[in-house]
C-alpha angles and dihedrals in degrees: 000000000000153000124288104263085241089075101051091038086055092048103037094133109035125098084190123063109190131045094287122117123222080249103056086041089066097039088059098056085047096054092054090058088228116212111231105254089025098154110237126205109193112179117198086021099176112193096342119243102132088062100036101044077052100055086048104041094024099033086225116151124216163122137279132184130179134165093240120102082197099045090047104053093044086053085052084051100043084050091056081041099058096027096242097116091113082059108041130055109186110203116212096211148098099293079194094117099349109147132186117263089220118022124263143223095235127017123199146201107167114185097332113086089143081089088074088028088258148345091309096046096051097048092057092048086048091054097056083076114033117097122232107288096013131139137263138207128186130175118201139153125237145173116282087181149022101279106224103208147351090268089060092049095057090038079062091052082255124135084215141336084267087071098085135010141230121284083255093038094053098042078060091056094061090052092047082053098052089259123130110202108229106176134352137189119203126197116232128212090283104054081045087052092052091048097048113030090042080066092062089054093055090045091057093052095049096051096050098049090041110039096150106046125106110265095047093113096058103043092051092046082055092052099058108044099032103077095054085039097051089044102053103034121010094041094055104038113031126065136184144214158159115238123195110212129185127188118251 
């Protein structure tokens, strides 16, 4: 049980996984208000770094699992780094249906609702173990724009433009579900632009300290044809953000 090696190789140096700064990472623990010792739940939790600068700078405590050996091990490290690990645990498992033992005070799922097969799904996984009155987060791509054609949709890692929704669309979503949105943070074209063309960065050196490996081929394949594709497509057309819910 892991990732592809193509994940981990394309975001070899990223702490973040997802279009989100540093910066708007920490905007966004400072827009929920978090109570020192709030219980946190983070499923697909990557390497970390949401759980473990908020421990530090929140003094929450929590939990994080994610399918990935690498990731894992980086979050446990990131935790030693920062001198949480008396206040985060990081899980190396399937968060597909993992749910807390006791409930917790927020629940995530940033960037990865695959894991409910979708927005719904994951928000039903979240609330088994959210406690009453709990919050909510939620990452999830959507449409900053009227997507023209099929091409542009796959050129946007989508199956097709009925994948994901526009922001108001979206926003609408939560409510049909029994969720009030309470706050959000949305990445813009430069936090996009950190996320994605760092990985290009990561691809080269790869490829040029591994040429005969494997996936060669396909790194290098990547490497040609994602810049003009993330720039024309994927820049323009698809945004990104992180939504607080709360039950009503």
């Amino acid at each position: 049980m892991d990732l592809p090696r193509i994940f981990t190789i394309r975001e070899s140096s990223h702490r973040i996984h997802n279009p989100f700064t540093p910066g708007k990472l920490a905007a966004l623990g400072q827009a929920l208000h978090l109570a020192p010792g709030t219980r946190v739940l983070d499923l697909a939790s990557g390497s970390g770094e949401m759980l473990c600068t908020w421990a530090r700078d929140h003094r929450v405590t929590g939990t994080g699992v994610d399918i990935s050996t690498v990731f894992t091990e980086r979050a446990r490290a990131r935790a030693a780094e920062l001198g949480v690990t008396d206040q985060v645990t990081f899980v190396h498992g399937d968060a597909c249906g993992y749910v807390s033992n006791e409930p917790v005070d927020l629940a995530a799922c940033v960037g990865a609702t695959w894991i409910g097969s979708g927005v719904a799904g994951t928000i039903e996984l979240l609330g088994r173990s959210l406690r009453p009155g709990g919050l909510m987060l939620i990452g999830e791509p959507y449409w900053r724009q009227e997507v023209p054609d099929q091409e542009t949709a796959r050129a946007c890692l989508a199956d097709s433009k009925d994948d994901f929704l526009a922001l108001p669309e979206l926003i609408e979503q939560f409510g049909d579900l029994g969720y009030d949105v309470v706050e959000m943070v949305l990445a813009d074209q430069d936090s996009w632009d950190r996320y994605q063309a760092a990985q290009w960065l990561n691809l080269r050196r790869w490829l040029d300290g591994n040429p005969d490996d494997e996936l060669a081929a396909e790194v290098r394949a990547e490497l040609t044809t994602d810049p003009a594709r993330y720039t024309r497509y994927q820049r323009e057309y698809l945004g990104w953000g992180v939504f607080a819910l709360m039950g009503r």
